[in-house]
N, C-alpha and C positions, 0 to 999 in steps of 0.2 A: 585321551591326550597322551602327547608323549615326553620324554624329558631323558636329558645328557649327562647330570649329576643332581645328587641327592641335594634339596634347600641348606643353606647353609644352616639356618635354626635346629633342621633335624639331626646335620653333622655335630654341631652346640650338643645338642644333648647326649647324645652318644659318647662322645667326649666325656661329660661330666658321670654319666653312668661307665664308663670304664675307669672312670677317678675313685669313684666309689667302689667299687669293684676292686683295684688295688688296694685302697686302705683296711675293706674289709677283710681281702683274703689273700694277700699278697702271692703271687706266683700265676694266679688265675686270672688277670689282667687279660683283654682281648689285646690279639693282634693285634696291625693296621688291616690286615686283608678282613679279619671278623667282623671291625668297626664297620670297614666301608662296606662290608655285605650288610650288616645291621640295617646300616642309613638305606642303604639301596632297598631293602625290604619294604623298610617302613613306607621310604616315597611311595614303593610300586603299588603299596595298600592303598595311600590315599588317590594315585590316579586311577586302580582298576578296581575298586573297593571290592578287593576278593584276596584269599591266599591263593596263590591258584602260579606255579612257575612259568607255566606257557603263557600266561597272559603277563607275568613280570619282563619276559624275554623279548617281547614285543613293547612295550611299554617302554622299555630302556634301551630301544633300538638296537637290539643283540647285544648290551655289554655284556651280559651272563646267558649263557646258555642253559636250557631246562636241566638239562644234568648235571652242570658245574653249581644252580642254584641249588638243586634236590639233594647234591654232595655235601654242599655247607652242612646243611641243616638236619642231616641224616650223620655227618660223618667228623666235622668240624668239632674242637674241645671246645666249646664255648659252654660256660656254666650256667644252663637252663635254669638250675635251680634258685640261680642270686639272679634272673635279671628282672625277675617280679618285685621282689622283694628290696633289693638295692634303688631300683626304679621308684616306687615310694620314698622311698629315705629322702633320694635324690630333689622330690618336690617339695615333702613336707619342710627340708632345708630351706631352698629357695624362696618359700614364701612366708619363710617363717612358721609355719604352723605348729601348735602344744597343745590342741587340747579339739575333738570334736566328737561326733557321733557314730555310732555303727549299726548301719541299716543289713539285715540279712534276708536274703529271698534266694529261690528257685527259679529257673527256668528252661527252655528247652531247644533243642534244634533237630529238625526234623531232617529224617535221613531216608532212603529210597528202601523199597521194602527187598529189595534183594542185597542188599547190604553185609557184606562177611568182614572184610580185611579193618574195618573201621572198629576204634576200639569205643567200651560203653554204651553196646546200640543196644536197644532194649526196648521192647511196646512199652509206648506212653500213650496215656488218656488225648485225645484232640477235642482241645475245649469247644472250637468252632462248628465242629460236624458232628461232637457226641459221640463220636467212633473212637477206634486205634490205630495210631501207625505207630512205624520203626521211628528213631529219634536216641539223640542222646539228654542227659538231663544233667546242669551243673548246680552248686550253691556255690552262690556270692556272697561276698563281705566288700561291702562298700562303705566310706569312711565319707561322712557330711561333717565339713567345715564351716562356719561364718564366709570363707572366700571361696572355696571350691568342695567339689565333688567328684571322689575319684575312686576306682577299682584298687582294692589291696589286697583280695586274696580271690583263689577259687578252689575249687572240686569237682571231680566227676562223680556221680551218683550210679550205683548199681545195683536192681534190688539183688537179694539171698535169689539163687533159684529154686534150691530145696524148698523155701517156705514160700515162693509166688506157686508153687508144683502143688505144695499142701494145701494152700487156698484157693486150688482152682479144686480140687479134688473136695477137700470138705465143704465149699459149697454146693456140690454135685449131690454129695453124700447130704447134706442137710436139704436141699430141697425136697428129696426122696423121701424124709423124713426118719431117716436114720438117729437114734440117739448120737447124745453127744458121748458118751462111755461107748461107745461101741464103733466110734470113728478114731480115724489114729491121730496120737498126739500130734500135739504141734512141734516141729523139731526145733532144736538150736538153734541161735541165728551164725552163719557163720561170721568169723570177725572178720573177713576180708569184704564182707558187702555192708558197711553201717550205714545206718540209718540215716538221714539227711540232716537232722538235728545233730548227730552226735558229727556231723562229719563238719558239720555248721564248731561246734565246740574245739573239735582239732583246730580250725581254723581260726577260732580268736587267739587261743593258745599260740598259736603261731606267728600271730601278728603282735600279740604282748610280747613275746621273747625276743622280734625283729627289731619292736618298736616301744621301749619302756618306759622312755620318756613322755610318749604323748600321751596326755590326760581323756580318758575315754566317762563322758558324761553319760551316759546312756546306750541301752542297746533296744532296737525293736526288730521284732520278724512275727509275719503272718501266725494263723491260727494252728499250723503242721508244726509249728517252736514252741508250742503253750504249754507243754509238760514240767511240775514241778522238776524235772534233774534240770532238763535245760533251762531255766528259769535260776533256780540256782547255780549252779553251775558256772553259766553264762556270768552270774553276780558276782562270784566269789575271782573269779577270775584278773578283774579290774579292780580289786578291791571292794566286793558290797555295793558296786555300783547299780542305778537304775534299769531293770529289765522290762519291757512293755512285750506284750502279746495278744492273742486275742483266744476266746474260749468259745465252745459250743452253748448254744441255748437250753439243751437241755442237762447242761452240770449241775450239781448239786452242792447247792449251800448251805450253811446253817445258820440260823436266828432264830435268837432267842429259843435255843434248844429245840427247833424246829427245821426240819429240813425242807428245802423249795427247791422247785427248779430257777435258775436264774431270772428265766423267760417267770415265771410265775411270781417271784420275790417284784422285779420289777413291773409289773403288771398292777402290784399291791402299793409298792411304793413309784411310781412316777416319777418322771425326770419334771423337769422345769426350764423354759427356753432360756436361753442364755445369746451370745455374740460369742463366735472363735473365728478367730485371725488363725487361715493356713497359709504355715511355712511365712509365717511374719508377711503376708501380705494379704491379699482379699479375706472381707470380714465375710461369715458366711451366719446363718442362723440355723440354731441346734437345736434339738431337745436333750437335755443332760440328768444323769442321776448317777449317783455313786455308793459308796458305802464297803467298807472294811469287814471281811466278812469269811467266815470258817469258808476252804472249799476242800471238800472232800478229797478230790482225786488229787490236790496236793497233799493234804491232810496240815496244813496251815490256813493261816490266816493270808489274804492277799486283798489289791485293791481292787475293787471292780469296779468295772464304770460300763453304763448303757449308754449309747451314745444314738443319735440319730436327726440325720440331715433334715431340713424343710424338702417335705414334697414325700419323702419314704414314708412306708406304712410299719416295720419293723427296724426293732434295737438291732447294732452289732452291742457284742459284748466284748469291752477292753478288759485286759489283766494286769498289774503292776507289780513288780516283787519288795519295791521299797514305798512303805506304808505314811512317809512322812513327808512327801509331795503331795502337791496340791492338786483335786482335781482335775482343773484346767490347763496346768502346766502338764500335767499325762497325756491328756487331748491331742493340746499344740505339738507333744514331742513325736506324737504319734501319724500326725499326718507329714512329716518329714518320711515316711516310710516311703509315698509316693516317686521322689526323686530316686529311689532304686529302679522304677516302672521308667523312671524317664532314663537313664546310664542306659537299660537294656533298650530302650529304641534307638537311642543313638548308637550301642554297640553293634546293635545286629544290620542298623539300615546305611551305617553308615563307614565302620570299621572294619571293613571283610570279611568277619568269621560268618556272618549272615548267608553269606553263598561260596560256589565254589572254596571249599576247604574238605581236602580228599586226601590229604596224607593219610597214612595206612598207621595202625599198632597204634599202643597208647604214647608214644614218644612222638606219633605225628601228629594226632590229636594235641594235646596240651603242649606243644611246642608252638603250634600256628596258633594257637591263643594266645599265646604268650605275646608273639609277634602282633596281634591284633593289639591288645594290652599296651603296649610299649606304641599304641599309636597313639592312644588314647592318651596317656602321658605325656607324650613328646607334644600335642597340639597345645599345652601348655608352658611350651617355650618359646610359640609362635610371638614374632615381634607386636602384635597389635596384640595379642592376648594376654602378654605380658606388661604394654603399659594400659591395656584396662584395669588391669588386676590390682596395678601399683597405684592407679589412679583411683582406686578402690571404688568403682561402675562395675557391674555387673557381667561378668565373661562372656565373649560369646558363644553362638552355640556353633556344634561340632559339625553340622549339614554348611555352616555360612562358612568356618575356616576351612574345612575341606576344598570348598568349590574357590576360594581362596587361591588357596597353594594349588591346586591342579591349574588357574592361570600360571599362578607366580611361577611355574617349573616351566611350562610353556615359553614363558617370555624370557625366562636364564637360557632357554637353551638356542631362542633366537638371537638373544643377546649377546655369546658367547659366538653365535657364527658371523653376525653383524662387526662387531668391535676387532674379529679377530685380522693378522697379519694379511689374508688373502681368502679374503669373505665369499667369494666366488668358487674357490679349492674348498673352503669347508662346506660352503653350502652342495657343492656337489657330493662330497663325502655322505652327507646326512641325508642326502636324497637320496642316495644310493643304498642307504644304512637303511630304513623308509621305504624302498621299495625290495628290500631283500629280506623284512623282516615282520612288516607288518601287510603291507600286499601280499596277497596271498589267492591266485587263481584256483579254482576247483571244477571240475570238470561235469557237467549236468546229465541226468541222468531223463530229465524230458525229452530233450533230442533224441532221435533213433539213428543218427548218423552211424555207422559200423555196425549195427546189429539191423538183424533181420526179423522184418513187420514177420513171418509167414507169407503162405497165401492166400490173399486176400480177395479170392474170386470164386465164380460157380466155378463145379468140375461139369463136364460136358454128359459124363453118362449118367449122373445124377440129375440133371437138366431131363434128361430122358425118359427116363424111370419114374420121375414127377410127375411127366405130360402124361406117361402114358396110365 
């Protein structure tokens, strides 16, 4: 689809993120030419759900040319580093929000394996195929409210190379059957590649300093978050608050001066079925067991809990860092972990950073997220989004507003040539704009018109020399 100017709702928020933007850091205030690129970005995300400037250039019937948009965003002062973080503020305001959850997870984006100028690219495992490709890998910080749910921080992840170098070699060497004294240490880790937990830690840090007002109830992330620092850490940060994660089966606990494996302890002691409400709606049936219990690899006490679905034949095992919650209220907090699984399909299927996103170095990378980011935001300033919210019903989803606004931009921009002084002059203008910018002939390479077949027949003395 195509479109003549950015929705008025997406110019609304831009507005108020440069409002914010001024109060916070006065002098850094965007233009009007940054605003109106901002807005113009954003729209071109939701009609061509890609970063991608050739396909913005088309899309906005040439207002910006590939180079004039690649300039913005490469060359333009615009402070990349407040538009994440002001962009929160700017919502939590608006809807009032003081107090919710934060979900942390990993994920990835798969890159072509010839891949140089792209920053963070690095072999990541492909859960699908069991193999490897090229790919980049980020962690989220996502913030779950009673009303919505939204992106508030990110990361790029990068392993050490020295130490993925030494584990590819010490398992060579260990296969071989080489002692471990006799293989070379393990090196440092360098501090420019941390670890995903620790980078996960930068990042609540960050969002406590942006954000100190908001009351953070709880924090959960996957089983790669389950290490006593991150566990505490993560705690102490918010004040001692709730940490959930999850542990391996084969950890080691203590009872009754007796060491088990988890997977063995609860084998001994069983759960017992119970009813849990996910995410405050479908009741589902459980098998539940719990117990407060030494574990070694923290070297504390933590809560553990076995949990398992009607129909599975094995426990997960949950962790808890605050020991005076209640079972079930762990449970319930911890299947809210889900709606991080659902931000990333709306992100990637829906908010353009999922395809076509090809800026080069690390400034084009986390810049065009940014921009995806700030769309994702901004669809909650959409007028129907806004009085569901108030009407306090349920938001919609981001696949329905989308297809939304790619009409509504449609019909402002028939609209604007219909109502205008000489609807027949505009409309020629945009036809013109339309076939100069989105038509596009190319020349096929099936015909053999101008090039020459060969030839394509016996030669005569060849014929001869056959017969004879």
């Amino acid at each position: 689809m195509l479109f003549k100017e950015p929705l008025p709702f997406i110019t609304t928020y831009i507005e108020k993120l440069n409002a914010a933007i001024e109060t916070h850091s006065p002098g850094q205030e965007l233009s009007r030419k940054q605003r109106y690129w901002l807005s113009f970005c954003v729209m071109s995300i939701i009609i061509t759900n890609s970063v991608c400037w050739s396909r913005f250039e088309k899309a906005g019937i040439g207002q910006y040319s590939t180079a004039a948009l690649s300039w913005m965003f490469r060359k333009s002062k615009i402070p990349w580093d407040l538009l994440l973080q002001l962009s929160v503020s700017v919502i939590l305001k608006r809807y009032g929000i003081t107090e919710g959850s934060i979900g942390i997870d990993d994920t990835d984006k798969k890159r072509s394996k010839s891949t140089k100028k792209i920053s963070h690219v690095h072999k990541i495992k492909d859960k699908p195929s069991g193999g490897y490709v090229m790919g980049q890998s980020l962690v989220f910080l996502v913030l779950i409210t009673p009303k919505i749910t939204i992106p508030v921080g990110f990361a790029f992840h990068m392993p050490d190379p020295a130490l993925s170098a030494w584990r590819k070699e010490d398992a060579k060497l260990k296969k071989k059957g080489v002692p471990k004294k006799e293989r070379p240490a393990e090196p440092n880790r360098n501090p420019n590649y941390p670890p995903m937990p620790q980078i996960a830690l930068t990042l609540l840090d960050q969002f406590k300093a942006a954000h100190p007002n908001i009351r953070i109830q709880c924090i959960f992330a996957d089983a790669l978050y389950g290490t006593a620092q991150f566990l505490d850490h993560a705690s102490d940060i918010f004040g001692r608050v709730q940490v959930i994660s999850q542990i391996r089966s084969n950890q080691i606990v203590r009872y009754r001066s007796k060491a088990w494996s988890v997977e063995k302890y609860f084998a001994a002691y069983p759960g017992v079925e119970q009813n849990l409400k996910i995410r405050g709606g479908e009741e589902v049936k459980i098998t539940l067991g719990s117990a407060r219990l030494y574990l070694h690899a923290h070297g504390k006490k933590r809560f553990v809990i076995a949990l398992k679905y009607e129909g599975e034949d094995k426990y997960r095992y949950i962790i808890a860092s605050d020991l005076s919650w209640r079972t079930l209220d762990i449970v319930e907090a911890y299947t809210l972990r889900w709606l991080v699984e659902v931000f990333f399909q709306d992100w990637k299927g829906n908010e353009g950073w999922g395809k076509m996103t090809k800026q080069t170095g690390e400034e084009g990378s986390s810049r065009s997220l940014i921009l995806s980011l700030l769309l994702d935001h901004c669809l909650f300033f959409h007028p129907v989004q806004l009085a569901r919210l108030e009407n306090k019903l349920s938001a919609y989803t981001v696949g329905s507003l989308i297809k939304k606004t790619k009409v509504e931009g449609l019909l402002a921009t028939l609209e604007q040539i219909i109502l205008s002084d000489a609807p027949d002059v505009q409309f020629q203008k945009f036809a013109k704009a339309v076939k100069d910018n989105i038509v596009s002939l190319h020349p096929s390479k099936k015909h053999m018109v101008q090039r020459n077949l060969g030839r394509l027949e016996p030669s005569p003395s060849l014929i001869y020399r056959n017969a004879a």
